[in-house]
C-alpha positions, 0 to 999 in steps of 0.5 A: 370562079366556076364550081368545077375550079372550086371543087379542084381547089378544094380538092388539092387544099385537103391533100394538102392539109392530109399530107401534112397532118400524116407528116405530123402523125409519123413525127409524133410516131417516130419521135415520141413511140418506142419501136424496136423494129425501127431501133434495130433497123437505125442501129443497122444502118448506123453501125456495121458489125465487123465479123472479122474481129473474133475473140479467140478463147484461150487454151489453158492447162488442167490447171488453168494456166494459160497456154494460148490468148487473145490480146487486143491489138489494131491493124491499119488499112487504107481506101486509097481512092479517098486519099488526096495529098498521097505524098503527104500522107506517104511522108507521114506513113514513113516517120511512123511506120519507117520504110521510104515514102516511095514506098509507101506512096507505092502502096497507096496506089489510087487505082485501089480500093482498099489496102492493108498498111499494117496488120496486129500494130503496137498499141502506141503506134496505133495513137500515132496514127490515129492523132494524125487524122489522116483522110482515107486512113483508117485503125481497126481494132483486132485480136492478136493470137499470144502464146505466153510460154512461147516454145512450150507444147508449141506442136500440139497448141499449133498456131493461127494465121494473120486473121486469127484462124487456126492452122495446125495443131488444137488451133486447127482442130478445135478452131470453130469451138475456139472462136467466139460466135457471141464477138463482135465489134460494132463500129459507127458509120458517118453521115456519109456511110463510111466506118468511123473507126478514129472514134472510141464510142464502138462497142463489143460483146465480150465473149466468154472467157472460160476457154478450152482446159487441156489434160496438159500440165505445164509443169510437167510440160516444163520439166519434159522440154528440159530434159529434152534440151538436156538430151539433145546435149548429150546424146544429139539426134535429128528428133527427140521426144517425150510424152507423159500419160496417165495410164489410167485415163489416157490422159496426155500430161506432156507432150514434146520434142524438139527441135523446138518452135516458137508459137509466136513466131513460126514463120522462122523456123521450117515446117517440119519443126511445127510438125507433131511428130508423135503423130505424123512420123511412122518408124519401126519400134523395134524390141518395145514391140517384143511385150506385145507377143510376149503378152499376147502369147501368154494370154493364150495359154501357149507360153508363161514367163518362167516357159525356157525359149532355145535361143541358139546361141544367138543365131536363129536359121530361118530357110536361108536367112539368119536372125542374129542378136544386137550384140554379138556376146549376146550368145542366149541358149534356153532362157525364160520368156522374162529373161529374152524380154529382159535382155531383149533377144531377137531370136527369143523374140522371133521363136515366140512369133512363131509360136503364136503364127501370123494370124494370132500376131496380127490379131494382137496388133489389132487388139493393141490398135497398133493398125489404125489412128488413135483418134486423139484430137489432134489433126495430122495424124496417120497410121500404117496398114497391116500388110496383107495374109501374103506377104507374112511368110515365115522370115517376115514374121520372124522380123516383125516379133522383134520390131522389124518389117513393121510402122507405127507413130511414136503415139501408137506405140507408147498407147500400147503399154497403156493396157500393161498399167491400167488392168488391161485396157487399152483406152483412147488418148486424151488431150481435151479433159472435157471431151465431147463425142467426135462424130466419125470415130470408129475407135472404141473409147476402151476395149478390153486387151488383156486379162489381169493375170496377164498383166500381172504377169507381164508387168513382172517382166517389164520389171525385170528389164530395169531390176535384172542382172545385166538387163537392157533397162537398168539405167531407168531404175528409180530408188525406192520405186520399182519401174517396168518398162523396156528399151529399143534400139531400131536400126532404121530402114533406108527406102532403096537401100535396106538397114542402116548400121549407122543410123538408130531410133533408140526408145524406152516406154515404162511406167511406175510404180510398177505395183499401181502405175500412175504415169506411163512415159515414153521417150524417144531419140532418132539418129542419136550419137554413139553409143545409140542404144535406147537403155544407155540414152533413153532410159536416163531421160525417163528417169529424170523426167519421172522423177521430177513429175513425182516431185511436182505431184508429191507422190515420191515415197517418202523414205526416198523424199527424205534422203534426198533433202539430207544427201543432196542440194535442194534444187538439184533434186527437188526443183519443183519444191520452190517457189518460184521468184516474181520480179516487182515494180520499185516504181515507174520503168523501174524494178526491184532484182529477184533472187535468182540462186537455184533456177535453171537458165530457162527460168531465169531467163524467163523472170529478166530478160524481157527488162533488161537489155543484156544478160550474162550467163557462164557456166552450166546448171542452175545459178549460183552466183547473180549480179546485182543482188535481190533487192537492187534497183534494176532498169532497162539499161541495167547489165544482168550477171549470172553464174551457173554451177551443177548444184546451183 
């Protein structure tokens, strides 16, 4: 063998040899040294983190009760092309999941390469599945958006698609700040790559779950939907709201209307009932506008409350046009600025915007950002312009002294009494009770409007309204506690065919106690039945709810507390006093019937519908008479008998 064949032998022997030992140098590195490059790098390719499953944070009340929450759920999905008996797997898809397996089969198209089955399924159908094992079909946990209260404050939580993403109301707007970055769901891949989702060995980072805590109390939010269903009852209307504030931070407490929407459910109901109208819909307020002016002019120093104001007998010549009153016994000569506000005269109204000039009116307008959005953090909401120097000749300026000629949102309007009842400060509305700074907002936070001799004054005369002989207001009156407020009763305006005679936006906005204001409640009704006017529909519905939120906040005096135990049933008067019946587990499928004498049908409802299969109601009011008695055993089959009487 020559020397050059030894040397090439030799050569290829220690490439060997050196192959082999940095084989083994990389074993022994592999196996036996710890790298956290190459653990994430194998955990990279051994699991695949599904962006998609987020854990939403929930939404609850000043309180914490929850509003809004995320409950795990699964949705099935398909590769189609990995799928080989496709009739079979149809068949079984059918018995599972029903519809025929045509179908399915359908569905399942092999030209595809993914498909979903079913989105957000029961969690026993998901096992099903699962234990069939079938080849290409797979089960992808998720979260599922619930709303525990269903209808409650439904606008102003607004709602979330299919995939989890907010699409109207706080959904919407705090959406980023409710999903979770930190979630995420990893899922092992097998041997060949694809996601194993049949197995349970995936893991999640769960999120934290401290959520987004509203000025909202469900309470009080609870006591609102009420009295709106009761309104709509009596009074009927196309729309109906109400909105409890805290005037002295702006702090929206309740916030509803109806129609109603459930949350759950709101592909069933028409776009414009998950529409928040508070802060979408824009009206002419009519005569709640008369104490801006009035405020404004005696802020000035041009007029007092005591100042006598001719009136002209109820009609006011203006060039060749004539202000008439609301009423036409309304006959007014010289009254006080506090008795054309009591009474709500039109041509008092309109002599006092001429005082003050269009300048000084749309100065106030501005002071009171009745001109521009509010800012809450809600989406949606809009806002109208001021017209222009031009268009305020002396008629239009007239008009708008007394509401008319002019739009605003319900919201802007009601946040107008706010400076009545906190000293003089208008203040930004409040949804969030940790609000961060909202970049892009132009509103300051708070502005001073009014100095607190004015609105000493004007309070005294919102006072009147409700206290006054023959005032428009008096139905608002609470014994005991003295209420300032005023009503209004627009009549509407049809684009193309001028005022409607038949057709009103009735209102009341006040606030109490009158001395040191604690909630500030608006409520609106449009296009309500005969009679239409905001002191005989409105104000009652903001007695009930002011009287029932300072039952639940024990801040009724105690004069009054104490003669409404003695002079009335308990639950009528004080239904936020009891304790609320829980119903509870005898045993497996099996419960023990609460006491349900004194609730509302709502709450009863509430308590067993979702356990039994049939609930029979009668009468009205809160119950009074329930089949069986607390205490019997009561199952899914069970039939629920409840009568209702007025005093429960």
């Amino acid at each position: 063998m020559s020397q050059w064949i030894k040397i090439r032998l030799g050569f290829v022997y220690i490439c060997f040899v050196g192959f082999f030992v940095l084989i083994g140098l990389r074993l022994f590195q592999l196996q036996l040294w710890k790298d956290s490059g190459l653990e994430n790098l194998a955990q990279r390719q051994y699991l695949k983190v599904n962006k998609k499953i987020q854990y939403r944070q929930p939404i609850l009340d000043r309180n914490g009760e929850e509003l809004a929450v995320s409950m795990p759920s699964v949705s099935v999905f398909a590769h189609p092309k990995m799928i080989r008996a496709r009739r079979k797997t149809a068949i079984s898809l059918s018995k599972i999941l029903g519809g025929s397996p045509q179908r399915w089969l359908q569905k399942l198209d092999k030209k595809k390469n993914f498909v979903w089955i079913h989105r957000q399924l029961t969690e026993d159908l998901a096992k099903k599945l699962t234990a069939l094992k079938l080849p290409g079909v797979f089960v992808e946990p998720e979260n599922h958006r619930f709303y525990p209260n269903s209808t409650l404050a439904a606008q102003t939580l607004g709602f979330t698609d299919i995939d989890g993403n907010g699409i109207s109301g706080l959904e919407l707007s705090l959406n980023k700040q409710l999903l979770d970055p930190r979630t995420r769901m990893a899922i092992p891949r097998d041997g060949k790559g694809n996601l194993s989702y049949l197995e349970k060995n995936y893991s999640e980072t769960i999120a934290s779950k401290e959520g987004v805590r509203l000025t909202l109390d469900r309470r009080i939010q609870h006591v609102v939907d009420e009295e709106l269903e009761r309104a709509e009852a009596l009074y009927g209307g196309k729309n109906i709201m109400a909105i409890v504030v805290d005037p002295s931070t702006s702090e929206i407490i309740a916030l509803g209307q109806r129609p109603l929407v459930d949350a759950n459910q709101p592909n069933l109901y028409p776009q414009s009932h998950a529409t928040n109208l508070w802060l979408s819909h824009l009206y002419e307020p009519g005569s709640t506008l008369k104490p801006i002016f009035a405020a404004e002019a005696i802020e000035l120093g041009l007029l007092n409350p005591q100042t006598k104001i001719d009136c002209e007998m109820g009609e006011l010549k203006i060039g060749n046009m004539t202000i008439h009153e609301a009423e036409a016994n309304h006959k007014f000569g010289k009254i006080s600025v506090s008795e054309i506000i009591q009474h709500s005269s039109n041509a008092g109204a309109a002599k006092i915007a001429q005082m003050l000039g269009s300048q000084r009116m749309k100065s106030a307008l501005e002071k009171f950002n009745l001109n521009k959005k509010t800012e809450i953090s809600l989406p949606g909401e809009t806002y109208s312009n001021l017209k222009t120097d031009d268009a305020w000749k002396t008629f239009y300026q007239a008009t708008v002294g007394f509401g008319q000629g002019i739009s605003v949102t319900p919201l802007q309007m009601v946040m107008a009494y706010v400076p009545f009842a906190n000293e003089g400060y208008w203040k930004r509305p409040k949804i969030l009770l940790s609000e961060v700074e909202i970049p892009g907002i132009q509103t300051p936070i708070q502005s001073k409007v009014l100095s607190p001799a004015t609105v000493k004054a004007v309070r005294e005369i919102l006072v009147s309204v409700t206290e006054g002989e023959k005032a428009t207001g008096t139905k608002a009156r609470i014994e005991g506690i003295r209420v300032a407020g005023k009503t209004g009763t627009a009549q509407k305006y049809e684009p193309g065919k001028g005022y409607d005679s038949k057709k009103y936006l009735s209102s009341f906005i006040g606030f109490l106690p009158a001395e040191k204001p604690e909630l500030l409640i608006g409520v609106m009704i449009d296009e309500p039945r005969f009679p239409y006017y905001g002191g005989l529909n409105a104000a009652p519905v903001f007695k009930k709810i002011a009287e029932r939120s300072l039952q639940i906040l024990d801040r009724v005096p105690k004069t009054q507390v104490v003669k409404n135990l003695v002079s009335a049933p308990k639950k009528q008067e004080l239904p936020a006093l009891i304790p609320m019946p829980e119903i509870r587990v005898a045993s497996d499928g099996v419960w023990y019937m609460p006491n349900l004498r004194g609730l509302s049908m709502r709450e009863a409802l509430r308590i067993v519908g979702e356990h039994v299969s049939s609930v029979k109601m009668s009468g009205e009011g809160f119950v009074e008479r329930q089949s069986p008695e607390s205490g019997t055993i009561i199952s899914p089959q069970s039939e629920v008998v409840l009568h209702f009487s007025p005093n429960g």
